[in-house]
Kinemage of the C-alpha trace (Angstrom):
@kinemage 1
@onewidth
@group {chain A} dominant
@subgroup {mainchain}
@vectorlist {calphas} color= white
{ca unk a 1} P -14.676 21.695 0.060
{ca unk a 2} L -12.281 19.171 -1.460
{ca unk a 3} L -9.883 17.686 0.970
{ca unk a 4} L -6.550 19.012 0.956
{ca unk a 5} L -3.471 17.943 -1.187
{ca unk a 6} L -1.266 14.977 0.260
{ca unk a 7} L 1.933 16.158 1.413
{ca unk a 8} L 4.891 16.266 -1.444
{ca unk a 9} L 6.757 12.989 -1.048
{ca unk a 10} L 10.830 12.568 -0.640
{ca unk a 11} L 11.570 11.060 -3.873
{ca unk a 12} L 13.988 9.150 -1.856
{ca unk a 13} L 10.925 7.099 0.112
{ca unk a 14} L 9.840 5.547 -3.412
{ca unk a 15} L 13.897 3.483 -3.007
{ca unk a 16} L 14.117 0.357 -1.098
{ca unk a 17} L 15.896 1.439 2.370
{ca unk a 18} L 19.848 1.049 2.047
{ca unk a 19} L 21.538 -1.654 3.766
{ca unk a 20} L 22.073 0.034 7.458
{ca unk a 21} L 18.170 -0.017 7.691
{ca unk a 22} L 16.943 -2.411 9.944
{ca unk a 23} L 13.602 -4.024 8.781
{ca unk a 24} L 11.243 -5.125 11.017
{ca unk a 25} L 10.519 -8.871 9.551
{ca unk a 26} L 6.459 -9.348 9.287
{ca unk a 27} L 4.869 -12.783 9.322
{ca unk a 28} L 2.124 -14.519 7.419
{ca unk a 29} L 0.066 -13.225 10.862
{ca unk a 30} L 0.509 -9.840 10.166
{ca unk a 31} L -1.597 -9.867 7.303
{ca unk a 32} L -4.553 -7.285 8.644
{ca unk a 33} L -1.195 -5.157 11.133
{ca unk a 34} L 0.119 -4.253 7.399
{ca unk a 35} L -3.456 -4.199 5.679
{ca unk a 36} L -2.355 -0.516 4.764
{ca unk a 37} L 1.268 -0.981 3.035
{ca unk a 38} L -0.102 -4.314 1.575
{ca unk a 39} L -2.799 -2.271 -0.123
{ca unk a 40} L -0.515 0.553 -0.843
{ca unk a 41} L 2.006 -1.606 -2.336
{ca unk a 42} L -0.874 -4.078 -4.062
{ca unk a 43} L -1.964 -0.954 -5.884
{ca unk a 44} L 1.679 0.491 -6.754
{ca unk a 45} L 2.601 -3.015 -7.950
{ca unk a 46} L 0.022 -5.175 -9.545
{ca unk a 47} L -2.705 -2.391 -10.041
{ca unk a 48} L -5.484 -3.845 -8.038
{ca unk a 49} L -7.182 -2.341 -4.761
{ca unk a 50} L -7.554 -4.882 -2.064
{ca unk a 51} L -11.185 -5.041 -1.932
{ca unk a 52} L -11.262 -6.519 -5.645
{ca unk a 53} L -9.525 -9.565 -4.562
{ca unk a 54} L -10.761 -12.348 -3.187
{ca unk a 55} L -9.231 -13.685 0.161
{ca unk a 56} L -7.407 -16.857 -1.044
{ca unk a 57} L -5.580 -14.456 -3.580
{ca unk a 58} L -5.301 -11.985 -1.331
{ca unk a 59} L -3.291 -13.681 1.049
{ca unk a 60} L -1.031 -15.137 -1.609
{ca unk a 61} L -0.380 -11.516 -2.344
{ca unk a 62} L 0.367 -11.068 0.800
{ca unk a 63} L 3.401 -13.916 1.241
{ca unk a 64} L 4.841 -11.945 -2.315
{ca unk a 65} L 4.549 -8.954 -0.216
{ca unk a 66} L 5.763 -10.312 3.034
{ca unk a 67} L 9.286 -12.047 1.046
{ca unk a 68} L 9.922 -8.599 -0.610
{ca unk a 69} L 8.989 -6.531 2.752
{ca unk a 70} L 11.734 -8.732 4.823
{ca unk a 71} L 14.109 -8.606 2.266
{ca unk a 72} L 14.268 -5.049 2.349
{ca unk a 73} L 13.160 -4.629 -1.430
{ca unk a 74} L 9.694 -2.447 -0.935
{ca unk a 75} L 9.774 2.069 -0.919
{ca unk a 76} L 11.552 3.013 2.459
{ca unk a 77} L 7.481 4.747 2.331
{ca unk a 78} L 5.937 1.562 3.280
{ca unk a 79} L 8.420 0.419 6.131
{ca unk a 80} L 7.998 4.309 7.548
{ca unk a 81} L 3.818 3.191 7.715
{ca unk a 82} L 1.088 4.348 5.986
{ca unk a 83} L -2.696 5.121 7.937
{ca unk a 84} L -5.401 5.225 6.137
{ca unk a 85} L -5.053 9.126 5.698
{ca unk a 86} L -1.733 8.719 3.639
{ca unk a 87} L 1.584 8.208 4.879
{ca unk a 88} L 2.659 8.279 8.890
């Protein structure tokens, strides 16, 4: 049988978090820790799946992704975590 449906989504956890949240700041080290919102957000924003990139562009994605992830800017989704079965 087909695997079931993801769970509907709050619309509101595609919106950066407002400004009470308090984001956990990520490093250049954390590069395989985030390997699923990287991905996640990879796909959602430049259309690619990690495992068509190679590693020196991957991990300049990754700084783009680790600026906009401390400043606050990526879906509250992402900063709530995602495992590899959809979203925590």
């Amino acid at each position: 049988p087909p695997p079931p449906p993801p769970p509907p989504t709050d619309p509101a956890d595609e919106m950066p978090p407002g400004p009470d949240y308090e984001v956990e700041r990520i490093g250049s080290d954390d590069y395989y820790l985030k390997n699923h919102e990287f991905s996640t957000w990879l796909k959602g924003t430049h259309g690619k799946h990690f495992t068509e990139l190679m590693a020196e562009d991957a991990r300049m994605l990754f700084e783009e992704f680790k600026e906009q992830w401390n400043a606050g800017k990526l879906p509250l989704k992402l900063y709530k975590g995602i495992t590899v079965h959809g979203l925590r």
